[in-house]
C-alpha positions in Angstrom: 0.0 0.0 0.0 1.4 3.1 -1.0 0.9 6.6 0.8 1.0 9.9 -0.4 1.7 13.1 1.9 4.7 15.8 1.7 8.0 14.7 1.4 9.1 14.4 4.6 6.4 11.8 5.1 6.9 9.5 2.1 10.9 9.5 2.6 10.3 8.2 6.2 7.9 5.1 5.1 10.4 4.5 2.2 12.8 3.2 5.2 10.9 0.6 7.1 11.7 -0.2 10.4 13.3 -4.1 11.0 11.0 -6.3 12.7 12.0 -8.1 15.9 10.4 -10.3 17.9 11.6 -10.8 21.9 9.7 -13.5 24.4 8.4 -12.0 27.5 6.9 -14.1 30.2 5.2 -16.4 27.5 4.5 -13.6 25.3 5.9 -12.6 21.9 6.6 -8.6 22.1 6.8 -7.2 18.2 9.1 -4.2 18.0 10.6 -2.0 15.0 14.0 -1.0 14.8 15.9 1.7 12.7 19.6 3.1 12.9 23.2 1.9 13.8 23.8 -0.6 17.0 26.3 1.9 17.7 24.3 4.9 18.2 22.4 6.0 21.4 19.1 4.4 21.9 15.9 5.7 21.7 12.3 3.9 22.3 9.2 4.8 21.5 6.0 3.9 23.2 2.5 4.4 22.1 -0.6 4.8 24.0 -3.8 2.5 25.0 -5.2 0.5 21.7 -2.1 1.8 19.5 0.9 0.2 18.0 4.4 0.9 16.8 2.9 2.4 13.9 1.9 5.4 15.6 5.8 6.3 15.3 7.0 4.5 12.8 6.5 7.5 10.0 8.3 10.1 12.9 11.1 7.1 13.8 13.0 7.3 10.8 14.0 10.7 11.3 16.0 10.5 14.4 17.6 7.4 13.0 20.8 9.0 11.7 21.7 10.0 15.5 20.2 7.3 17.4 19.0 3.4 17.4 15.2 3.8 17.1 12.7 1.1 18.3 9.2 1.7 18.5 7.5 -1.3 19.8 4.1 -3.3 20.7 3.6 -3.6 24.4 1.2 -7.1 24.8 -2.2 -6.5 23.9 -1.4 -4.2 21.2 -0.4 -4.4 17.7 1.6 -7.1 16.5 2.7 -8.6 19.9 0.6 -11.3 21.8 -2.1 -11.2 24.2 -1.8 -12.1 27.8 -4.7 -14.5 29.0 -4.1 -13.3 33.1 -4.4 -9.5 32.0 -2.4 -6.7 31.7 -0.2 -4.7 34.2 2.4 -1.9 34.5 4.9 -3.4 35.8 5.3 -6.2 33.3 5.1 -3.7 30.3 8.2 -2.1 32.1 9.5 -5.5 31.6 8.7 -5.8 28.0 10.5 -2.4 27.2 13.6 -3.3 29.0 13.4 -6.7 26.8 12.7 -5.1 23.9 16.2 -2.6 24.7 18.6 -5.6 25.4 17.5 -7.7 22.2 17.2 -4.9 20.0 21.2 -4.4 20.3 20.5 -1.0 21.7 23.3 1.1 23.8 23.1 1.0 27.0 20.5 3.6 29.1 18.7 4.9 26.1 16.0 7.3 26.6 12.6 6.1 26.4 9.3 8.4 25.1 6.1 7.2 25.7 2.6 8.8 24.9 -0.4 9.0 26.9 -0.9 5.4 28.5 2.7 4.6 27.0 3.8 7.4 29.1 2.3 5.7 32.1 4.4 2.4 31.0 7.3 5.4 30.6 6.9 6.7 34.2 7.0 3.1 35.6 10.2 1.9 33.2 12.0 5.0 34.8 10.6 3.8 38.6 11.1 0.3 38.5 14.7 -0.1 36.3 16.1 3.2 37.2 19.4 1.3 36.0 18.0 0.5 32.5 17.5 4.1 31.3 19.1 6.9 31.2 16.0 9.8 30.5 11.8 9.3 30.2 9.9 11.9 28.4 6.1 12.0 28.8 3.9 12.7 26.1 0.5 14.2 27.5 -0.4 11.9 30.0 -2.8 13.2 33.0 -1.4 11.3 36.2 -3.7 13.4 38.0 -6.7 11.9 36.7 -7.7 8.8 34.7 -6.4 8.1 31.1 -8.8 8.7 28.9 -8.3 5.1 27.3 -8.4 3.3 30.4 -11.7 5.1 31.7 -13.7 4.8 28.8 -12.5 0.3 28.5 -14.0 0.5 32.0 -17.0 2.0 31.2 -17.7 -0.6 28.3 -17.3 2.1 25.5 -15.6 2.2 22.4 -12.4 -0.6 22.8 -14.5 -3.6 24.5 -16.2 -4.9 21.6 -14.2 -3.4 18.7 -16.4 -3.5 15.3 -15.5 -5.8 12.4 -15.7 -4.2 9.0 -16.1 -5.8 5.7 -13.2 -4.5 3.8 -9.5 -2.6 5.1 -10.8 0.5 3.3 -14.1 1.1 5.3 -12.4 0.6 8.4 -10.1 2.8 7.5 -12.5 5.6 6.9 -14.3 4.6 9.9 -11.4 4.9 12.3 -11.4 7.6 15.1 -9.2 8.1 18.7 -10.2 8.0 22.0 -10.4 11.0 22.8 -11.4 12.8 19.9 -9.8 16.1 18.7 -10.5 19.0 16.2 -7.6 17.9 14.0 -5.6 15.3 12.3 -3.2 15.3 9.2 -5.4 13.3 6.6 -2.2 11.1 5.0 -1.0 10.1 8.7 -4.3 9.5 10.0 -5.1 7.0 7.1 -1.5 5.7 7.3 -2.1 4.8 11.3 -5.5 3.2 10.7 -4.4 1.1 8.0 -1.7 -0.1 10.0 -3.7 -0.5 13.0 -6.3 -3.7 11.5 -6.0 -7.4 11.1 -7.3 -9.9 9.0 -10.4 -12.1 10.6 -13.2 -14.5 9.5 -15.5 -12.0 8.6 -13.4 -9.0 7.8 -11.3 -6.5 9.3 -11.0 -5.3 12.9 -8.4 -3.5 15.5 -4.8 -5.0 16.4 -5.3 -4.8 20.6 -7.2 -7.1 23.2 -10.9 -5.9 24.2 -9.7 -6.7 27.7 -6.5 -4.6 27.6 -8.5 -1.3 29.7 -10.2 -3.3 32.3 -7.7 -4.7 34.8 -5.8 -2.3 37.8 -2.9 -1.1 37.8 -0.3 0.7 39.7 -0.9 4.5 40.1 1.3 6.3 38.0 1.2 9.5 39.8 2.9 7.5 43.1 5.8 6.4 40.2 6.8 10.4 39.9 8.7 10.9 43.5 10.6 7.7 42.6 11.9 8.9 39.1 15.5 9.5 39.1 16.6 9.8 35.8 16.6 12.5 33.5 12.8 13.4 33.1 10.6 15.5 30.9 6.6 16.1 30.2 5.5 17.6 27.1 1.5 18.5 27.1 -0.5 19.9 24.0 -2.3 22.9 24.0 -5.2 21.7 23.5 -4.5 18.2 25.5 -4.9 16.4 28.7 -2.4 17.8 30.5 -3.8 20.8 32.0 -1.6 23.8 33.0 -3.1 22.4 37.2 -1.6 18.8 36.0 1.8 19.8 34.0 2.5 21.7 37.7 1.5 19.2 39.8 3.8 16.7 37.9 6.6 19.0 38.1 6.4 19.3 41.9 6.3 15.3 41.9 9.1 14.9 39.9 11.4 17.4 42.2 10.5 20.5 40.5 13.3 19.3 37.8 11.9 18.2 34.4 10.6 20.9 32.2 6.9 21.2 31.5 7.2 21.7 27.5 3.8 22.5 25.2 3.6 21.5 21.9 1.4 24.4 20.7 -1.9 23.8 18.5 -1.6 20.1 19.2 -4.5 17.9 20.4 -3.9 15.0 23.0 -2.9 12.8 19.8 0.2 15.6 19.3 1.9 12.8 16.3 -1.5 13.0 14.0 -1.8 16.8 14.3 1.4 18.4 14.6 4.3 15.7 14.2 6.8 18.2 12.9 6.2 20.5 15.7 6.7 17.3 18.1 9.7 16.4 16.0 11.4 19.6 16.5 10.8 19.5 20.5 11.7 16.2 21.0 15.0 16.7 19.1 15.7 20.1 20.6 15.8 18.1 24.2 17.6 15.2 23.3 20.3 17.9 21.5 20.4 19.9 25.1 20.7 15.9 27.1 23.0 15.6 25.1 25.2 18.7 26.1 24.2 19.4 29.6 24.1 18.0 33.3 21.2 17.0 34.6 19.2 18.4 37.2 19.3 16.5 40.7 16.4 16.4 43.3 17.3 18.3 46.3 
C-alpha cells in the first residue's frame, strides 16, 4: 500500500523499520527497529489500543543519531495477548526486553505517549538502571487516562467492530479522545496499519480486555523517578496547565513542563513536525548538559 503526503512523510515510510520479535513471560513482544547498534538508543512507546505504527512515520528521522525502536507492548499491535491480563509493571519489563534484544546502547532514553507514558513513568521507577531519561507525552497522572476510563465503562475498545473491507475501516477509524484535528495522510496511514485480517473481515490489532484490569498508580511512580525526566503536554490536551504543575512538583521541580502548541492529546497526528522539532531540541540539550538532581 502506497501513501501519499509531503515529502518528509513518504521518505520516512520508504525506510521501514526491522522487525524483531523478543519473548516476555510467555508472550511474543513485536518491535521496529531503525539506525546503527552503535548509536544512542531511543524507544518509543505508544498509548492505549495503539501500535508501533503510531511512530514509525516520525522514527525514521532520528535514525541518523540514534537506534530507534518503537514497539508493541502485549495486547497491542503485533505482539501477543496475555490471558491473566495486563499490568504496568510487566510492560516495564517488556521495554527493558525489547532494549537488550534490539542491540541498543546501554541507558537509552525512552518516550512514551499517553498510556505509553504511564508504561514510561513506571520503566524510569522500576529499572532506574536500564534508562538513562523518560519523556512523557501528555499523560494526565492526576486523573484517569482517557483510554483506560472509557474500557471500564464498556465504550468504544470492549467490543471493537468488524468491517467488511481494510478500506471502510479505514475511513471509519477515530481516537479515544477525539480532537478537532488530524493530518489526513497520517491519520489513514495509522489506521491502515492498526487492523487485522479475521473471519469475517477487518477489525483493531489490541485485546478488548486490555483497559479493564488495575494497575499501579502512576502519579505515586513520579517521586521515585530518578533519571533524566521530561513532560511535554499539548495545547489543546490532557495535560492541563493544574496537571503539567502538579507533575513537576512530583518529579522534584526538575523536568521541564514543555507545550507543543496547537496540538491535540494525539500531538503525532496533528502536529508531528512540531513534536519532532521538540523532542529533538531536548535530546540535543541531554546531550550537552548535566542533569538536574532532586534536592
Amino acid at each position: 500500500m502506497k501513501f501519499a503526503g509531503p515529502s518528509w512523510f513518504e521518505r520516512s515510510l520508504a525506510t521501514p523499520g526491522e522487525p524483531g520479535t523478543v519473548e516476555v513471560q510467555g508472550a511474543a513482544i513485536h518491535y521496529l527497529a531503525w539506525g546503527s547498534v552503535d548509536s544512542p538508543g531511543l524507544v518509543l512507546i505508544h498509548g492505549g489500543g495503539a501500535n508501533s505504527h503510531w511512530w514509525s512515520f516520525l522514527a525514521p528521522l532520528f535514525a541518523d543519531d540514534y537506534r530507534v525502536v518503537a514497539l508493541d507492548l502485549s495486547g497491542n499491535g503485533d505482539s501477543d495477548w496475555r490471558e491473566g491480563g495486563y499490568s504496568l509493571q510487566t510492560w516495564t519489563d517488556e521495554v527493558v526486553a525489547v532494549i537488550e534484544d534490539s542491540a541498543m546502547a546501554p541507558r537509552p532514553i525512552v518516550v512514551g505517549h499517553s498510556m505509553g507514558g504511564f508504561v514510561t513513568i513506571a520503566t524510569a521507577a522500576f529499572h532506574s538502571d536500564a534508562i538513562g531519561g523518560a519523556i512523557v507525552l501528555d499523560s494526565p497522572v492526576a486523573k484517569p487516562d482517557p483510554e483506560m476510563e472509557q474500557g471500564r465503562r464498556g465504550f468504544d475498545f470492549k467490543n471493537p467492530k468488524v468491517y467488511p473491507s481494510r478500506e471502510l475501516a479505514t475511513e471509519k477509524w477515530r481516537t479515544v479522545p477525539a480532537q478537532k484535528h488530524y493530518e489526513p495522510f497520517i491519520k489513514r496511514y495509522v489506521a491502515w496499519n492498526s487492523l487485522k485480517e479475521v473471519d469475517d473481515g477487518w477489525t483493531w490489532k489490541f485485546d478488548s480486555r486490555l483497559f479493564l484490569p488495575k494497575r499501579s498508580e502512576p502519579g505515586a511512580l513520579l517521586s521515585k523517578i530518578t533519571c533524566r525526566v521530561a513532560v511535554f503536554r499539548s495545547e489543546f490536551g490532557l495535560v492541563t496547565d493544574d496537571i503539567g504543575r502538579y507533575m513537576y512538583e512530583q518529579l522534584g521541580r526538575v523536568a521541564p513542563v514543555i507545550e507543543i502548541p496547537q496540538a491535540g492529546h494525539h500531538m503525532m497526528l496533528d502536529q508531528p513536525l512540531l513534536l519532532l522539532t521538540g523532542l529533538r531540541t531536548l535530546l540535543a540539550d541531554w546531550e550537552h548538559s548535566l542533569p538536574f538532581t532532586r534536592s
